[in-house]
C-alpha positions in Angstrom: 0.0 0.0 0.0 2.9 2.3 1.0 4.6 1.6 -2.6 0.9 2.6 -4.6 1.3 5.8 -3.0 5.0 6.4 -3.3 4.0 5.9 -6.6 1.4 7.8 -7.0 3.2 10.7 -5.3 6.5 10.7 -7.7 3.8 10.5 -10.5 2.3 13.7 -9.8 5.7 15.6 -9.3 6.7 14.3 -12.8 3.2 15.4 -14.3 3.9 18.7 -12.8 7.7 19.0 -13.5 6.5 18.1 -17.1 3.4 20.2 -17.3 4.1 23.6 -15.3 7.7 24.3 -16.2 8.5 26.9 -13.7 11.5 28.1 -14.9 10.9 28.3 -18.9 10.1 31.9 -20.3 8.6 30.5 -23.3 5.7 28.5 -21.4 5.0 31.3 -18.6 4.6 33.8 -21.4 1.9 31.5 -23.7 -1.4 31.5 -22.0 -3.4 28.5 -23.7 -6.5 30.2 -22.6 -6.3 33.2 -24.5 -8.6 32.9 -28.3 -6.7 32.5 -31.1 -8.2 35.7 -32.4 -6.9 39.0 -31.6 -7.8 42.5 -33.2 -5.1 42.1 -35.6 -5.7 38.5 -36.8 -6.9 37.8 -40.5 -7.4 34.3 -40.0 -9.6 32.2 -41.4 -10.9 30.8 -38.0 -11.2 34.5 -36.7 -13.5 35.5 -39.7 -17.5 36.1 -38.5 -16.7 34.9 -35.1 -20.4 35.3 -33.2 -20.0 38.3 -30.1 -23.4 37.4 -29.1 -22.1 34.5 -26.7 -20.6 35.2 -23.9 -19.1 33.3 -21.4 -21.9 33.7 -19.0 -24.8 31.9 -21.8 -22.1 29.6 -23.2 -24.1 26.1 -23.9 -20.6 24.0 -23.4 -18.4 25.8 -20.7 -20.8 28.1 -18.7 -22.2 28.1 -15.7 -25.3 25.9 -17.0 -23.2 24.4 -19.6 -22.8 20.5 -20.5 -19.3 20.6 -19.3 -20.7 21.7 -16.0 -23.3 19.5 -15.8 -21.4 16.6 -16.2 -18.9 17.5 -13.9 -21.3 18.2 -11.0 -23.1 14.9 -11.5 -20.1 12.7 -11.7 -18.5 14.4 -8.6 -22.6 13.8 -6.9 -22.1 10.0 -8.5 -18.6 9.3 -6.9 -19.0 11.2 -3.6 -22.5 8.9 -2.7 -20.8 5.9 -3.9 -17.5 6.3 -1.9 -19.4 7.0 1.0 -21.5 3.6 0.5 -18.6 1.8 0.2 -17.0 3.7 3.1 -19.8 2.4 5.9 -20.5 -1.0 4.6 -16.2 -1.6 4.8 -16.9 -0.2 8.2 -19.5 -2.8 8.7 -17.6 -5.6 7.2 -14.8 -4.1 9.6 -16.9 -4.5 12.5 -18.3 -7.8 12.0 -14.9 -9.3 11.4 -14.8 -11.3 14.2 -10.6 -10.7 14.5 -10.1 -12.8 11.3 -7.1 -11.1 9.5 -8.4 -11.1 6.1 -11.6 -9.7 6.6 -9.7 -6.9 8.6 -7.0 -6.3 5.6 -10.0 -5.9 2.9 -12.4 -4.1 5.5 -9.2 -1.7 6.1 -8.6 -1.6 2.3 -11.6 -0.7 1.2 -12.1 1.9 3.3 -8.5 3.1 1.5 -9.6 2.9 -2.0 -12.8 5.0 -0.9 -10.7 7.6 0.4 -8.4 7.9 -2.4 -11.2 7.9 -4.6 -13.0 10.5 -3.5 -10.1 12.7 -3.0 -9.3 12.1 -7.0 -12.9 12.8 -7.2 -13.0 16.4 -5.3 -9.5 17.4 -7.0 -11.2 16.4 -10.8 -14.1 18.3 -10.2 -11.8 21.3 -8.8 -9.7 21.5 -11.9 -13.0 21.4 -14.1 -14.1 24.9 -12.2 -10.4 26.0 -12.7 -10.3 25.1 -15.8 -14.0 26.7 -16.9 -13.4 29.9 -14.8 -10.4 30.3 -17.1 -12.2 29.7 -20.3 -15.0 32.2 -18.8 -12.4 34.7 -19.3 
């Protein structure tokens, strides 16, 4: 158990050593939530672009958008489930009677639960992060 999350510590340092490079000038100055159209741009993609939708009434990424929707009912999905699983390892802890086993996957259960609903609540906190940046 120790080693899964050794593990899955030194994987999230090396997704953010990878992904947020602190020290490079060329990723702190692009910001990939910025359009691709400025005042300037000629492009193709930039051409008729519709002003009428705004962050606020956007169907995908607003605050009643599908994104959004999605995101709140898998974190309400997750959260009731890990909390199910979290009281009937609890009973199965209880009711163990001593024997080892029933102990170890009572105990490991109650673990997985955990972990998943921490993945769960940091998911659903990078969807806001990420949609309060494309808001922008």
């Amino acid at each position: 158990m120790i080693r899964r999350l050794r593990l899955l510590l030194a994987s999230f340092v090396l997704v953010g050593a990878v992904v947020l490079p602190v020290g490079s000038a060329t990723a702190a100055s692009f910001d990939f939530f910025k359009g691709p159209c400025t005042e300037n741009s000629d492009a193709t993609v930039c051409q008729d672009k519709d002003q009428s939708q705004t962050a606020q009434n956007n169907s995908i990424y607003g605050p009643n958008g599908i994104i959004t929707k999605i995101a709140n009912i898998l974190a309400i999905i997750v959260g009731v489930t890990a909390v199910i699983v979290i009281m009937v390892a609890g009973i199965q802890y209880m009711l163990s009677t001593g024997d080892p086993t029933k102990v170890n996957n009572a105990k490991n259960a109650i673990i997985y639960a955990a972990i998943g609903l921490v993945v769960a609540v940091l998911a659903r906190t990078l969807v806001v992060f990420v949609i309060g940046k494309l808001g922008k």
